[in-house]
N, C-alpha and C positions, 0 to 999 in steps of 0.2 A: 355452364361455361362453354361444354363443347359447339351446344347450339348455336351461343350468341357469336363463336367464331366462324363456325360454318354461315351463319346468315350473313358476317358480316364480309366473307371472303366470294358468297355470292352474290353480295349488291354489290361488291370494288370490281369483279368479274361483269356483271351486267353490266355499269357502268363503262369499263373501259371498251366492250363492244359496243354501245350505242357511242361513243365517243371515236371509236375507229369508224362506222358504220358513216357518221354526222361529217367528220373532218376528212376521211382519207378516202372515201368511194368505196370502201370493204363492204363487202355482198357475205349472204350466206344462204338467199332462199332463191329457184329458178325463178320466179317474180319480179323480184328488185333486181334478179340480172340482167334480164330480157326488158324491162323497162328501161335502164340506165343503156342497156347497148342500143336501143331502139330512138330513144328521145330526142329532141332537136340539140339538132350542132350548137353549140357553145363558140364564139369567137374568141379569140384571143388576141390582146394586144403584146406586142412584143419589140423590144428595144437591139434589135438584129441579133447577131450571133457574134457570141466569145470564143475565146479560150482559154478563161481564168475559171473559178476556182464555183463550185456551187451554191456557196452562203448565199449569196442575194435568194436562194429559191425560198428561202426562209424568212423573209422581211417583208410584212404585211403592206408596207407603204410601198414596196414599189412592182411594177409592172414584170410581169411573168419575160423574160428571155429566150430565144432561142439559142445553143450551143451545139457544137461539131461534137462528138463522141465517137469512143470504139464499140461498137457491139459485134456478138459471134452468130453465125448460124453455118446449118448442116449442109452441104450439096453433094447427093451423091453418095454420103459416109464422107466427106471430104470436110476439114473445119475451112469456113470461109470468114474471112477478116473484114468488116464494114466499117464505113465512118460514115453515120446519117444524124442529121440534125436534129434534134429531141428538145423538147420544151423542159426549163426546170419546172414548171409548174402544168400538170397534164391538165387535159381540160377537154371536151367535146363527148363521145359517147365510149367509155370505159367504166372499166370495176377492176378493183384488186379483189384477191382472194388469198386468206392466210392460209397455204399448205404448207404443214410441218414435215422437214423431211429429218432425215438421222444427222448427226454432226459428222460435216466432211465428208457428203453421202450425196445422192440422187433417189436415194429408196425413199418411198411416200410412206408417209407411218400410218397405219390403219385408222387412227381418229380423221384423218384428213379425205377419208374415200366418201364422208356423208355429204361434203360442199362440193366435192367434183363430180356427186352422184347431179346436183342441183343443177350443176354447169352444164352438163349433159343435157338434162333435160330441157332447161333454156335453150340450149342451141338444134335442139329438137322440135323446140314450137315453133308453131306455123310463122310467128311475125319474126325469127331467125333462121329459120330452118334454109334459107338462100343467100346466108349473108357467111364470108368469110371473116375470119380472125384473128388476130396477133396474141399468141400465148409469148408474155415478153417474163422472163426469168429476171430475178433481182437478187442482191444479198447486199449484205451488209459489209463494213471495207476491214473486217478481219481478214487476214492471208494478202498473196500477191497481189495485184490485178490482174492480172493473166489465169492465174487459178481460180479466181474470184467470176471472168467471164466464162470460163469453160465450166466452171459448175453451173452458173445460173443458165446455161445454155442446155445442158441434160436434166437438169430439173425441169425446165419447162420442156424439152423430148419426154418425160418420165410421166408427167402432165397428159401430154398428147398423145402416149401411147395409152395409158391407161383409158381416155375417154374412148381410143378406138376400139380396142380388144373389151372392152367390160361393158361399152356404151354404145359399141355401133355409129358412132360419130365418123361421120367419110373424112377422111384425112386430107385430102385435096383442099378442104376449107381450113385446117391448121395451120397457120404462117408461125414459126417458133424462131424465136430472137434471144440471144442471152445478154442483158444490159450491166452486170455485172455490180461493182457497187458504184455504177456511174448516175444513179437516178435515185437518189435518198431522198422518201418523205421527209424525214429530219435529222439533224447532226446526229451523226457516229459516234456518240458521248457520252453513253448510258445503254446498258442492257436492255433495257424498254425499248428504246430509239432503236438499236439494234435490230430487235423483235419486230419493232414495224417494216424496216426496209426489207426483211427478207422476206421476198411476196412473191406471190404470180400474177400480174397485171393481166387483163385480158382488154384488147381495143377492138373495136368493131371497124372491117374494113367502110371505105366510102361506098 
């Protein structure tokens, strides 16, 4: 009996990684990273820029939007306040990457150092090794927004420190954004859903 549950808690596990892997852009090997950040540009159509509410990003019938947003980043040690325009629906040469941090935290938990060790090394090969980054932090819309942006913004610092000091990655190619829970792969409606938004998207500059 123990077995048949163990087998069958590793096919619902294998399954939902090739299903994250298939629908969300989720990377886990330097291979599929450096391909997906390398690969030709994707267009995108888009029906201008809102500022209502995200569902449409989730309705297969219609066209990806552009939207105005708040996102955080660092200058200086200084937090600096943005409003740039972000697609609900991402598209062109990007990968998400699931790193697990603590709850209510920015500490990376040690299962999560084998997919950043990958990252590293993608951004190590020769066909990235000149190309800058966007480490863009995300979570899901439990807590404030304001605490929602400033976490996801030291989680991806937490990101980019660790790729520098353990990885030797030059820092100058790290662009870090925290998007907060303003970019949801899917409704905020379920602990699974949850689980996917909290991510670290990495985008490949132009």
């Amino acid at each position: 009996m123990t077995r048949i549950i163990l087998l069958t808690a590793g096919v619902m596990l294998l399954c939902w990684n090739v299903s994250l892997a298939g629908d969300y852009n989720f990377e886990t090997t330097s291979e599929g990273i450096v391909q997906k950040l390398t690969g030709p540009e994707k267009g995108m159509k888009t029906r201008g820029i809102g500022t209502g509410k995200w569902e449409s990003a989730f309705e297969p019938d219609k066209a990806p939007v552009n939207r105005a947003i708040r996102v955080m980043r660092k200058d200086k040690d200084q937090e600096v306040w943005e409003t740039v325009v972000a697609p609900e629906k991402r598209t062109g040469r990007f990968i998400n990457l699931k790193i697990e941090f603590d709850v209510n935290s920015y500490a990376i938990r040690p299962d999560s150092f084998s997919v950043l060790n990958e990252l590293a090394k993608a951004l190590n090969d020769p066909r990235l090794k000149d190309k800058a980054v966007f480490l863009n932090g995300h979570t899901d819309s439990d807590g404030a927004e304001d605490y929602n942006l400033r976490l996801s913004m030291n989680r991806a610092l937490a990101v980019k420190h660790y790729l520098i000091v353990s990885r030797s990655v030059d820092p100058n190619r790290l662009i870090v954004y925290g998007y907060g829970e303003n970019m949801p792969l899917k409704p905020n409606s379920s602990s699974v859903n949850k689980q996917l938004n909290r991510r670290v998207e990495i985008v490949a500059s132009d």
